[in-house]
N, C-alpha and C positions, 0 to 999 in steps of 0.2 A: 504494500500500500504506500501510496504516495502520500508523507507526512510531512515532507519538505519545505510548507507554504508558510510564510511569515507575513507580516498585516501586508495589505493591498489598499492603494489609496484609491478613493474613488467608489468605496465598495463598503457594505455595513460588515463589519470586522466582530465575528464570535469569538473570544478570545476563552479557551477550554482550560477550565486551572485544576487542575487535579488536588484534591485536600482530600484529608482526613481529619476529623475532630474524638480528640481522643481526650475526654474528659478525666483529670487527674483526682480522679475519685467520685462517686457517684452513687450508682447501684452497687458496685463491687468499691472496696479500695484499691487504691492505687497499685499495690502489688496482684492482685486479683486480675484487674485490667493488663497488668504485663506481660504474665506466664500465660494468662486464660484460664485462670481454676473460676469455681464457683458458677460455670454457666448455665446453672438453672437459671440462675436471676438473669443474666445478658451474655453473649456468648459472643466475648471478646477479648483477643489478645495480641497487643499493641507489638510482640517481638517479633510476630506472627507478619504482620504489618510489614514492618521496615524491612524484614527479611524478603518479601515477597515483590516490593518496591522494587528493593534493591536490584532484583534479579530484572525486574521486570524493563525500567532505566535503561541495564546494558544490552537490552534489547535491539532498540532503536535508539541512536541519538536524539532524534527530533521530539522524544516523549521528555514531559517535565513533570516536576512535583515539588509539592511545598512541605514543609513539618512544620509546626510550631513549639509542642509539648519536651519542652528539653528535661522536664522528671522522664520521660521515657525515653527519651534519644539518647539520654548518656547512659540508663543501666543499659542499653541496648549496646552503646561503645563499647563501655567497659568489657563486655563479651565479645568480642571481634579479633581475630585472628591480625595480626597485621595487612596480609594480603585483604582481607577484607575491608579492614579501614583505608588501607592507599585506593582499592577501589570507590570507598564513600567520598574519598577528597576528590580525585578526579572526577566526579560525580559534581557533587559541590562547585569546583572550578570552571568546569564548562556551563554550569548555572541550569543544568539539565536538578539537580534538586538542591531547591533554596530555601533558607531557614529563615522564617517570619515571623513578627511579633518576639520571637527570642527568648522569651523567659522560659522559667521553670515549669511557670502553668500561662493558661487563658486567666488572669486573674482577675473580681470582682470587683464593681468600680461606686459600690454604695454604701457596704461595711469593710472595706478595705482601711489603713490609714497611709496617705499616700506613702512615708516614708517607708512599710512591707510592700507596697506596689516596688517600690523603687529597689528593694534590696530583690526583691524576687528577680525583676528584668536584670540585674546586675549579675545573679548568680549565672542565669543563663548568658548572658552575653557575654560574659566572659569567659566563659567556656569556646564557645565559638569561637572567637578572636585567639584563641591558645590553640584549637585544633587544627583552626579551618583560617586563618587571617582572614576571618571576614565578619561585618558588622551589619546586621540588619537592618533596612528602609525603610521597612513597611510596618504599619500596626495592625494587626487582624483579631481584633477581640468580638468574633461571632456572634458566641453567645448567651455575656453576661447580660442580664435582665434589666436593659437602661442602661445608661452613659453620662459621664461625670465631663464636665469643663477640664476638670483636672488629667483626666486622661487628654484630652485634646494636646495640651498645651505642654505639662509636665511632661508624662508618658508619651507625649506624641512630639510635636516641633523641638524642645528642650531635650528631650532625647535623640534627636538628630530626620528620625522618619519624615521624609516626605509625603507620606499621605498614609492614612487609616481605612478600617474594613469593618463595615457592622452590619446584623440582620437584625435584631431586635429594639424595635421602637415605637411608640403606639399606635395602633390601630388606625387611626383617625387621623392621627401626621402622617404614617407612610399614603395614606390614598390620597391624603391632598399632594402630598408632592410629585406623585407620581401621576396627578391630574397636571401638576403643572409642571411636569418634570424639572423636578425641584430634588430628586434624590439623590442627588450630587453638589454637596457644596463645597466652599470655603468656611471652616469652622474656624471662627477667634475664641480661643477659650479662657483670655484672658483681657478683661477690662482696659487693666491697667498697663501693659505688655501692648496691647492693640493687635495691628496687622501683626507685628515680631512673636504674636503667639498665637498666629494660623494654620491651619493645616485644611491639603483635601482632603475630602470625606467623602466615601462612597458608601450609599447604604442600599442593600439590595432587595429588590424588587416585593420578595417573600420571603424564604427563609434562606441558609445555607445551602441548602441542597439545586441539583438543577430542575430544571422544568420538568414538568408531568411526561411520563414516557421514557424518561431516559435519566433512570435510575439502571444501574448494569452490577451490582453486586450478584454475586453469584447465587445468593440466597433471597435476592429480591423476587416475591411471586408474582409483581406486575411486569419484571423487565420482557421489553420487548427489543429483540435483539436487530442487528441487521444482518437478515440472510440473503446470502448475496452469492450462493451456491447453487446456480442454474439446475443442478439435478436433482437436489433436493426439492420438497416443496415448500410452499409458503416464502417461495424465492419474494423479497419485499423494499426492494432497493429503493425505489424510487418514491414510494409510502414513504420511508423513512426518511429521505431526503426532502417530501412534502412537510413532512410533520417536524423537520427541525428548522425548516426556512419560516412555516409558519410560527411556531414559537420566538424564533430572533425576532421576527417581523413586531411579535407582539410588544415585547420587550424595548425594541427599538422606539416604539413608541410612545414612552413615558423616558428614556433618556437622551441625555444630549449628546450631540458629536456621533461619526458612525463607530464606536466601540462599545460594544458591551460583554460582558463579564458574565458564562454561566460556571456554578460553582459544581464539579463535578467532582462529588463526595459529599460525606456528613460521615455521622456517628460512626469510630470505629469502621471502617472502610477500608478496602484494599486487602483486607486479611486472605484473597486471593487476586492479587492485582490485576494482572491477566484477562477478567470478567471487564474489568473496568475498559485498560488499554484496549485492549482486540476491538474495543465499540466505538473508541474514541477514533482509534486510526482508521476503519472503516468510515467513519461520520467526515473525518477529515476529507481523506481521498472521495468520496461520491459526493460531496455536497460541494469540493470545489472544481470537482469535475462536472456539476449541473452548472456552476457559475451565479446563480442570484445573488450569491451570499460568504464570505469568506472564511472557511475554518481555520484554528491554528493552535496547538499547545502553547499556551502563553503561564506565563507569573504574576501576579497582583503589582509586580514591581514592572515589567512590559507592559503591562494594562496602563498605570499609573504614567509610563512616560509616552504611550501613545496619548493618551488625555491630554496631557501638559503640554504636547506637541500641538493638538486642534486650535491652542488659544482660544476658547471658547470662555466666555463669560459665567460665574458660576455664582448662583445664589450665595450670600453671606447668612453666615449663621452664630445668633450669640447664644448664652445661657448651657443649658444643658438638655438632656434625656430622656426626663424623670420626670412624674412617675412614668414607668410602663405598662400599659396594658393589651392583652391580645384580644380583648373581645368585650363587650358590654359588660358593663361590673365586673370587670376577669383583671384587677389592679394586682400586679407585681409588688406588692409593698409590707404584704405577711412580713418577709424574711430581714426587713431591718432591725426587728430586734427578735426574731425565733432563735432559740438556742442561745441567748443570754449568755450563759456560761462559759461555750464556747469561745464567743467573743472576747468576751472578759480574759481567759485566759491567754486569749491569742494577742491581746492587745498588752498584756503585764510582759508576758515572755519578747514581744516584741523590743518593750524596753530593757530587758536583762540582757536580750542581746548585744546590744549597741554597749550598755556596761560592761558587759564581758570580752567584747572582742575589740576595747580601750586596752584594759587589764591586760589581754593575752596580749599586745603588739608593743605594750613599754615593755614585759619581759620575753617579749619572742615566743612565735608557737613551735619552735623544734626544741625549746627547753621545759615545756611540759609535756606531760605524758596524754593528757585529753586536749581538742581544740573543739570549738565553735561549730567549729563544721557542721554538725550533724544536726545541732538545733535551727541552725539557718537551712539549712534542709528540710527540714521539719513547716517552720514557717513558712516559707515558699511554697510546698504543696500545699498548704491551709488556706493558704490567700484564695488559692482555687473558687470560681463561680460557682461550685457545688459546696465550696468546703468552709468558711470562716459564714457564706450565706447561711447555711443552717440549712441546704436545699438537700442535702444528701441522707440516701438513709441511715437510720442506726449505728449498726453497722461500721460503718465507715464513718461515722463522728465519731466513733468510740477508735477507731483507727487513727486519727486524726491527733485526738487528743493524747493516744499511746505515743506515736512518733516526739510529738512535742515534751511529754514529760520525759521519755528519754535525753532527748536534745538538752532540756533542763537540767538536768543530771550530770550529763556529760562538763556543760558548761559552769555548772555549778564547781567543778575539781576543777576549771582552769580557773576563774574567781577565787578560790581556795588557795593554791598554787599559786598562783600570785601576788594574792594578799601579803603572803607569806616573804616571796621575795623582797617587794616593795619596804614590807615591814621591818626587815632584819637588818642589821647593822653590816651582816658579814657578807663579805662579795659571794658566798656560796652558797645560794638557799637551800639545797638539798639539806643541809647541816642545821638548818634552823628549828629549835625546838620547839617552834607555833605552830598550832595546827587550828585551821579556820576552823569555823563550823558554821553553818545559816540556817536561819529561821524561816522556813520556805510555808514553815505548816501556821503563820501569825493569825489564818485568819480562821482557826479554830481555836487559839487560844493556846497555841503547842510550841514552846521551845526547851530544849532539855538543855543546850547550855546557861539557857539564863535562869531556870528554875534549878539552877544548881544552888546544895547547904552551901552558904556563905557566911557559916556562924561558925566555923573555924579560922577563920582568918585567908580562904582563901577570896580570892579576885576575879571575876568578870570584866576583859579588857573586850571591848565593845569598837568596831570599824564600821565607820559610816562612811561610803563612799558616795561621790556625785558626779556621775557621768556628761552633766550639762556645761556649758561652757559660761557661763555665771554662777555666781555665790549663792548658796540657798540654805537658807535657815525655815526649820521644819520642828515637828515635834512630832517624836518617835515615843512606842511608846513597847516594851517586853515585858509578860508575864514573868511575877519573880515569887516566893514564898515568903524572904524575909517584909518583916515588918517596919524593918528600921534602915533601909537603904542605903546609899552617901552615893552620889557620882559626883566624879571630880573628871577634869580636863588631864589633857597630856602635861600641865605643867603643874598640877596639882590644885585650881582652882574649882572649891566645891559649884559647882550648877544647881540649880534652883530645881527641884522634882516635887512629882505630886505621884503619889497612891491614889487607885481607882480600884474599887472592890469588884472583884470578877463576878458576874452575876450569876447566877445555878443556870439559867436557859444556855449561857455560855458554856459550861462548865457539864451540862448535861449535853449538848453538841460536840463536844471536846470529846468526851466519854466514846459516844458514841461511833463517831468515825476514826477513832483508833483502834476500835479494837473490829470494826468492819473493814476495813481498808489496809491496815499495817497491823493488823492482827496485836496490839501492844496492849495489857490488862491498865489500865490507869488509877492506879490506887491513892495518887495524890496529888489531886489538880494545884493549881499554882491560886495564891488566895487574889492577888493584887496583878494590875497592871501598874508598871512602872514607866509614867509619863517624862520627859523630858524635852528642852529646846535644845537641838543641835545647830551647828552652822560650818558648813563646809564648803571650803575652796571649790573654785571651777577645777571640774577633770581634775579633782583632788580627793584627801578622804582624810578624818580627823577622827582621832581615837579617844576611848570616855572609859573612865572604869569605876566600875561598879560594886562595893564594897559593902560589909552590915558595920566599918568605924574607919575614920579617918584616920591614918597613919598607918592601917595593917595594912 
């Protein structure tokens, strides 16, 4: 088949992008989706995927394809032979398949905080730029639920991309735009920034996927193939070549410029690639051999610089996305605050990160024994449109939330480790007889170093650290037993405290989840909270100790 045809001016240009949307947790969790277990619930496995791609690629040059989900592109690296990876670079190089959007996940743009947007694209794109020297154009955030300014502008223009990719936006704005072909604009997503914080925007017609009919997964029961095998029957060449000229035709008629864009793929797609290309390269060869209409395997990034090329005038668009909805009363907006908890978590751990991985880089991460790594990991999958949204099942929240307390763990012993060096006098921490410990569990009312007897004369030396880059004075507050406290400063200056009687509903909660959770008998809660004001240096930490008499 003849696949060699690239845009034709003069002529309405279908540009054929080959995707997959492999949600980084969902039905299954995220490792569920990569091996393919659990396929009662959905019967999908992303290694499955890129394996099939791959092969598929070095088929024909002239076939292309996009990835975005870089949690699955990299465990899928990390298993690759050499010979298999010089074949993905090569691959990559010729721009037969190109990495879009870049991060870790499609991530969330309504209970996201922009700076996990930010760490997430970072994780992935730097990945790329180490494997592949290359840095992604394009934004393609499908199909989170609504669109934030802040991606426009942040995630979009300030991130480098020249233009963006959305399906999801309400009901009643996509028809009007698409009355006034209007779904294609310039988006400012910033006020104050102006045009310097514009981007194109393309948002498509319906959803992700392509036009009725030409769906071609192997296990789709509607595809209708093209048979093009004279001895066979239901030979239907030219049916099909009717039925894709009419569809562009439709198309063509709510956008501007002769380019448009069908998204061939959705959900988990390509797990036999083969079904897809064989349709694609047949569609190409007869429909530019009828002539109406031009086919051609393109990119979101060829798409985007034919655009740019029409000079074509483009609606301005301020504000945002929000809400969403797909249908009368069918409002997107349950999930900004569903799963509470979740959030909550995602948003503290967020800040321990950026604390933690200060910590780890004044002493170096090849001198501790844990790093960062693994909880920035963690949160990047979580940012996921399934995942920090509360949209996923069970399941896979309880997944979610496993990943990340691991992560916390991890990062918690280089916070430890570190403290420790920072702390010590001697150039060699290993030797240093301090050993951290943190109160992770305060908001049950749990810490066992501070509810240590200190009616012997021993000491609670107490590290406040503050990761922000100004001075902040706060007041902290640790369950203690004694009665009679003292905290004094590093230079021996008593600080002003106050006792707060723990209450039994505290203390009955306390109980409670230690001995369900950490399985721990608690036979003597702590009587008091021990209030105090600290005040600590920017990107510094100031030390308080905690005493039952001044001078011991």
């Amino acid at each position: 088949y003849n696949t060699t045809g690239g845009v034709v001016a003069g002529k309405l240009n279908v540009h054929l992008v080959a995707h997959t949307h492999d949600d980084v947790g969902w039905l299954k969790t995220v490792d569920q989706y990569f091996v393919g277990s659990n396929n009662s619930i959905q019967g999908a496995a992303v290694q499955y995927i890129l394996d099939s791609v791959l092969s598929a690629l070095q088929e024909d040059k002239n076939r292309k394809f996009i990835y975005v989900e870089q949690a699955y592109f990299q465990r899928w690296w990390r298993d690759l032979s050499d010979q298999k990876q010089a074949q993905v670079k090569k691959l990559v190089e010729s721009g037969q398949l190109e990495f879009i959007n870049g991060g870790m996940c499609m991530h969330d743009e309504a209970t996201t905080h922009y700076i996990d947007m930010i760490d997430q694209t970072t994780l992935g794109h730097r990945f790329i730029k180490k494997e592949f020297g290359k840095i992604p154009r394009i934004g393609w955030q499908i199909d989170p639920f609504g669109h934030s300014a802040v991606q426009a502008y942040l995630l979009g223009t300030e991130l480098g991309f020249d233009s963006l990719f959305f399906a999801r936006i309400d009901y009643q704005d996509r028809q009007k735009r698409k009355d006034q072909k209007a779904l294609e604009v310039v988006w400012r997503g910033s006020k104050t920034f102006g045009a310097s914080s514009q981007i194109f925007t393309s948002i498509f017609p319906e959803g992700y996927g392509p036009p009725d009919g030409f769906y071609f997964d192997v296990n789709e029961e509607t595809a209708i193939p093209v048979q093009d095998d004279a001895l066979l029957f239901d030979y239907n060449v030219q049916e099909r070549v009717n039925d894709f000229v009419n569809a562009a035709m439709i198309q063509a008629n709510v956008t501007r410029t002769n380019h448009i864009m069908w998204t061939m793929g959705t959900d988990f797609q390509y797990q036999y690639a083969n079904s897809w290309f064989m349709e694609m390269d047949k569609l190409i060869h007869y429909v530019n051999k009828d002539g109406r209409v031009n086919a051609l395997y393109s990119t979101p990034s060829i798409y985007a610089d034919s655009k740019h090329a029409a000079n074509e005038s483009w609606p301005l668009k301020l504000d945002d996305f929000f809400p969403y909805a797909d249908s009368e009363n069918a409002y997107w907006t349950g999930y900004f605050t569903s799963r509470p908890a979740l959030k909550g978590y995602v948003r503290m751990l967020s800040g321990y990160y950026l604390a933690s991985r200060q910590l780890e880089f004044l002493v170096g991460r090849n001198s501790l024994g844990q790093n960062t790594g693994f909880l920035g990991d963690a949160l990047a999958i979580a940012q996921h449109h399934d995942g920090v949204s509360g949209t996923a099942k069970q399941h896979t929240t309880n997944d979610y939330a496993k990943r990340l307390f691991i992560g916390a763990s991890k990062a918690e012993e280089v916070v430890n480790s570190a403290l420790t060096c920072l702390t010590n006098s001697s150039s060699q921490c290993e030797k240093s007889a301090t050993r951290f410990q943190q109160c992770s569990l305060l908001n049950i009312s749990y810490c066992p170093a501070s509810e240590a007897n200190l009616t012997d004369g021993t000491r609670l030396v107490l590290v406040v650290y503050n990761p922000l880059g100004w001075k902040r004075t706060e007041i902290i507050q640790v369950p203690v037993n004694s009665d009679s406290p003292i905290v004094t400063d590093i230079d021996g200056n008593t600080m002003q405290s106050q006792l707060v009687q723990v209450s039994k509903a505290s203390i009955a909660l306390r109980n409670f989840y230690l001995m369900a959770y950490l399985g721990i008998p608690s036979n003597k809660a702590p009587m008091f909270w021990l209030a105090f004001s600290v005040s600590i240096p920017p990107l510094g930490f100031s030390t308080y100790i905690i005493s039952t008499s001044k001078g011991k």
